[in-house]
C-alpha positions as CSV (number, residue, x, y, z in Angstrom):
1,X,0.0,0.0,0.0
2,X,1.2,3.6,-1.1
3,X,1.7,6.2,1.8
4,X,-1.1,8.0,0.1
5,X,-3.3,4.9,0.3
6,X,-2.8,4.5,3.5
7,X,-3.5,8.3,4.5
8,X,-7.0,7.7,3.0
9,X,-7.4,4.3,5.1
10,X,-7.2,7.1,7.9
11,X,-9.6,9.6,6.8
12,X,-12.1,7.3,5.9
13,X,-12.1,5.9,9.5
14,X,-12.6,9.2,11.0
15,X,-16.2,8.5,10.1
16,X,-16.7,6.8,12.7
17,X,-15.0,8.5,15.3
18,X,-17.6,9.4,18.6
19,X,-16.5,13.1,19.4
20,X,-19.3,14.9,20.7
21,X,-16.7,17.5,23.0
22,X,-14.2,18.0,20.8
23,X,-15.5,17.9,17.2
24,X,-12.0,16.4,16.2
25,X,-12.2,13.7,14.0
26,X,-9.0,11.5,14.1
27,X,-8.3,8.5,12.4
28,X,-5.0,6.1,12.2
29,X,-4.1,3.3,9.9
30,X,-1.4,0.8,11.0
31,X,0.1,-1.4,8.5
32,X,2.3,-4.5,10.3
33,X,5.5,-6.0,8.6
34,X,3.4,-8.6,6.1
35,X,0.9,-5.8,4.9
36,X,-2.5,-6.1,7.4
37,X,-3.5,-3.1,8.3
38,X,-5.8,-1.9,11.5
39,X,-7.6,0.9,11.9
40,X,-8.9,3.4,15.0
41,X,-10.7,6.3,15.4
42,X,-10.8,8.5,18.4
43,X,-13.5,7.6,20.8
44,X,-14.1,10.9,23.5
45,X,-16.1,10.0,26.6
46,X,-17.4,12.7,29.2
47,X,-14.7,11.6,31.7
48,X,-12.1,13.0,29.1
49,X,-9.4,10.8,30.6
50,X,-11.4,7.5,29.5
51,X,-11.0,8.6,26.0
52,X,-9.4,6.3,23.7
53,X,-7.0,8.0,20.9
54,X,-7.3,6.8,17.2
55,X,-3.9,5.2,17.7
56,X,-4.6,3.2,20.7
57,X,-7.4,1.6,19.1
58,X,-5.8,1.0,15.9
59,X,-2.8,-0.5,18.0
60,X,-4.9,-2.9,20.0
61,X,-7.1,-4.2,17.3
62,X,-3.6,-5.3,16.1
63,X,-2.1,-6.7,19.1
64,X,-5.0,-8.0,19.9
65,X,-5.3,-9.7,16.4
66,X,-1.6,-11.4,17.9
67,X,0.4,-9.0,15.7
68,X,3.8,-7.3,17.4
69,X,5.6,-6.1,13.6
70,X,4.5,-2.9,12.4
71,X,6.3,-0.6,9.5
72,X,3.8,2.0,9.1
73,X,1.2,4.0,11.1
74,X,-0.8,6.8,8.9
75,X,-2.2,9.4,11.1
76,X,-5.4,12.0,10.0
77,X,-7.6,14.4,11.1
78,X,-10.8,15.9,9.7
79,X,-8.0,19.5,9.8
80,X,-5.9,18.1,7.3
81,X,-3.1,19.8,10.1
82,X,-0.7,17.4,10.0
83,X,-1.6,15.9,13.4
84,X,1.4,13.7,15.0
85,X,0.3,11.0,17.9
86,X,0.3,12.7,21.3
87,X,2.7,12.2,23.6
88,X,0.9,9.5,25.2
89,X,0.6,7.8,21.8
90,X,3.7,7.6,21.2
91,X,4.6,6.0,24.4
92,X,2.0,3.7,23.2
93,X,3.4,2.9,20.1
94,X,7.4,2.6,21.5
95,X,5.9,-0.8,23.8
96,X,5.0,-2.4,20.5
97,X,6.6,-0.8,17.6
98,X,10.5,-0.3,16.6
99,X,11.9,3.3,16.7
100,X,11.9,3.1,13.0
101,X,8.3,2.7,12.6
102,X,7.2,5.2,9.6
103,X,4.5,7.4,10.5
104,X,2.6,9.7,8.2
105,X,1.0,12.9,8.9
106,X,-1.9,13.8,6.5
107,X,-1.1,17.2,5.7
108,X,-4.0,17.5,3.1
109,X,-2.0,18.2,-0.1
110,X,1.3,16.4,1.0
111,X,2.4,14.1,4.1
112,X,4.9,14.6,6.7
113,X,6.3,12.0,7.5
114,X,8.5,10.7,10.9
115,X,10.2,8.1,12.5
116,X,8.7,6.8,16.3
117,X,11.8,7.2,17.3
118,X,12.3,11.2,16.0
119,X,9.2,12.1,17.6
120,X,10.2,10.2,21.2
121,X,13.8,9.8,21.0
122,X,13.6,8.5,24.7
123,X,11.1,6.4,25.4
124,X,10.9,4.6,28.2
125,X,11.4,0.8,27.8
126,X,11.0,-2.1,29.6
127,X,14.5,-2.5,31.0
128,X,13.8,0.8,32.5
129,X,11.3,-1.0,34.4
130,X,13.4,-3.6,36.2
């Protein structure tokens, strides 16, 4: 799949997303190493901290689907602003996916695009941990 196919994997999802608060339609596509691809939208709740992030969802459909090798994640919002994962995202994303993980920010016209590991060059990681 072509970055730019991937980016519209992403907006079309953000159909779906529940954002009654925010009116901030996000949407993420992962791709894994053999060419599956999940999808998430963001989910807002009134308790703002039990909202679930478009990347979070798309990662645990994934996980949960018993996949751990990812090479891209393609991130939109209904802005077209070039929206990265948050900070929380990304912490996220570094328990699963390699530093090198692509990820695609839909722009509108172009995509940015990033390494995991540019936008959190220190993650924390398990060995941390013990």
């Amino acid at each position: 799949m072509s970055p730019r196919e991937l980016i519209e994997v992403a907006r079309e999802i953000q159909e779906r997303a529940h954002v009654p608060y925010s009116n901030y339609r996000v949407g993420a596509a992962l791709e894994t190493e053999d060419g599956e691809v999940f999808v998430g939208c963001n989910l807002e709740n009134a308790n703002y901290s039990n909202s679930l992030h478009a990347e979070e969802v798309a990662i645990a459909e994934a996980v949960k689907e018993g996949y751990r090798e990812f090479s891209r994640l393609a991130v939109s919002s209904d802005r077209r602003d070039g929206v990265t994962p948050c900070g929380m995202c990304r912490q996220t994303l570094s328990e699963f996916c390699a530093p090198d993980l692509v990820v695609l920010c839909d722009e509108g016209e172009s995509i940015a695009e990033y390494t995991l590991g540019e936008l959190l060059p220190n993650t924390i990681t398990e060995e941390m941990l013990r």
